[in-house]
C-alpha positions in Angstrom: -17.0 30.1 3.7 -16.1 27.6 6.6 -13.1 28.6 9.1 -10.0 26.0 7.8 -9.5 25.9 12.0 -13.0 23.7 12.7 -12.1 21.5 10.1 -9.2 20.4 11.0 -8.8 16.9 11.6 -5.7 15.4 13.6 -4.2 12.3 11.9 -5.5 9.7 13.7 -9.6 11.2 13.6 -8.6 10.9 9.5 -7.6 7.2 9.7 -10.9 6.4 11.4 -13.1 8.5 9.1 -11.3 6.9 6.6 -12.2 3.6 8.5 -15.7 4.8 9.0 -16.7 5.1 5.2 -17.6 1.9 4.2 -20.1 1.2 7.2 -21.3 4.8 6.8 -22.3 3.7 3.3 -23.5 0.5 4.3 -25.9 2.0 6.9 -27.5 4.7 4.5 -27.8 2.2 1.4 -29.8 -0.1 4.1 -31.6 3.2 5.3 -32.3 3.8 0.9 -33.9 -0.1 0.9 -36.1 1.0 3.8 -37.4 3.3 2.2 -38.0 2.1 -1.0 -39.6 -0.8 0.4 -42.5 1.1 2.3 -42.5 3.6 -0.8 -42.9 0.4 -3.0 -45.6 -1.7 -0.5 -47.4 1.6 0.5 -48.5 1.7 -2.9 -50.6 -1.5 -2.5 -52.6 -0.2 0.5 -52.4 0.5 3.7 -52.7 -3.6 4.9 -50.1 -4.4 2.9 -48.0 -1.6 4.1 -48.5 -2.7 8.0 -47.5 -6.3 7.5 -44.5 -5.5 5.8 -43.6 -2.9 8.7 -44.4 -5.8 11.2 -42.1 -8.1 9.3 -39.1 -5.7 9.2 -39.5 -5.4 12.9 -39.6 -9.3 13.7 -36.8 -9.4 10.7 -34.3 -6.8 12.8 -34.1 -9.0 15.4 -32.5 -11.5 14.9 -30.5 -9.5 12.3 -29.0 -7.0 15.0 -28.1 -10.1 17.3 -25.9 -11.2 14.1 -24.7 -8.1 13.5 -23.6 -7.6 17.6 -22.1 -10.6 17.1 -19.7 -10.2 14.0 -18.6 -7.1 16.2 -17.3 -9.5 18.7 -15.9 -11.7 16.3 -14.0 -8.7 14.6 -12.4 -7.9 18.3 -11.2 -11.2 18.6 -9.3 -11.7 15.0 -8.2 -8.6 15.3 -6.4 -9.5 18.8 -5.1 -12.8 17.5 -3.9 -11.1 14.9 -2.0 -8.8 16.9 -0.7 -11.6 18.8 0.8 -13.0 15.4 -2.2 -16.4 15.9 -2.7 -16.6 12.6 -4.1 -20.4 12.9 -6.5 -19.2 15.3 -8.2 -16.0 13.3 -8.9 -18.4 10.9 -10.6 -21.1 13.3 -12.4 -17.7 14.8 -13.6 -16.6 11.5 -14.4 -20.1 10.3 -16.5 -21.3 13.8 -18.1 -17.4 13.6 -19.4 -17.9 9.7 -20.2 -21.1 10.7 -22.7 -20.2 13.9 -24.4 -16.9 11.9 -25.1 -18.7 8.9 
């Protein structure tokens, strides 16, 4: 039985692990695809295997860079917000979608 005194979680550690969820799902359902994929592909040999591997690697590249990105675009809105700019999170979000897609 666990000590209720580890556990214990101040308000603001909740909110964020509250916050957290989503992306924690998001990150093991990509982790799930991974997996399935070489499962899947490793079936068909071990060629097949290693130029799928190779083309998840070159793939993550670029993919990360977005993904850095959309952080910084989150920071911005998020400030503009704050600052009551509401024109301006939406010319932020707009110009962002606009460069990653």
């Amino acid at each position: 039985m666990l000590n209720s005194k580890l556990v214990l979680l101040n308000s603001n550690q909740k909110n964020i692990l509250i916050l957290a969820l989503p992306i924690i799902a998001g990150q093991l359902s990509q982790m799930i695809v991974s997996i399935t994929d070489a499962i899947m592909v490793g079936r068909l040999g071990y060629v097949p295997l290693a130029a799928a591997s190779l083309m998840i690697s070159i793939y993550s590249v670029p993919s990360f860079a977005c993904l850095g990105f959309s952080y910084l675009i989150s920071s911005l809105v998020a400030e503009k917000r704050g600052q009551n700019k509401i024109e301006e999170c939406a010319s932020i979000l707009y110009n962002a979608a606009t460069v990653t897609i």
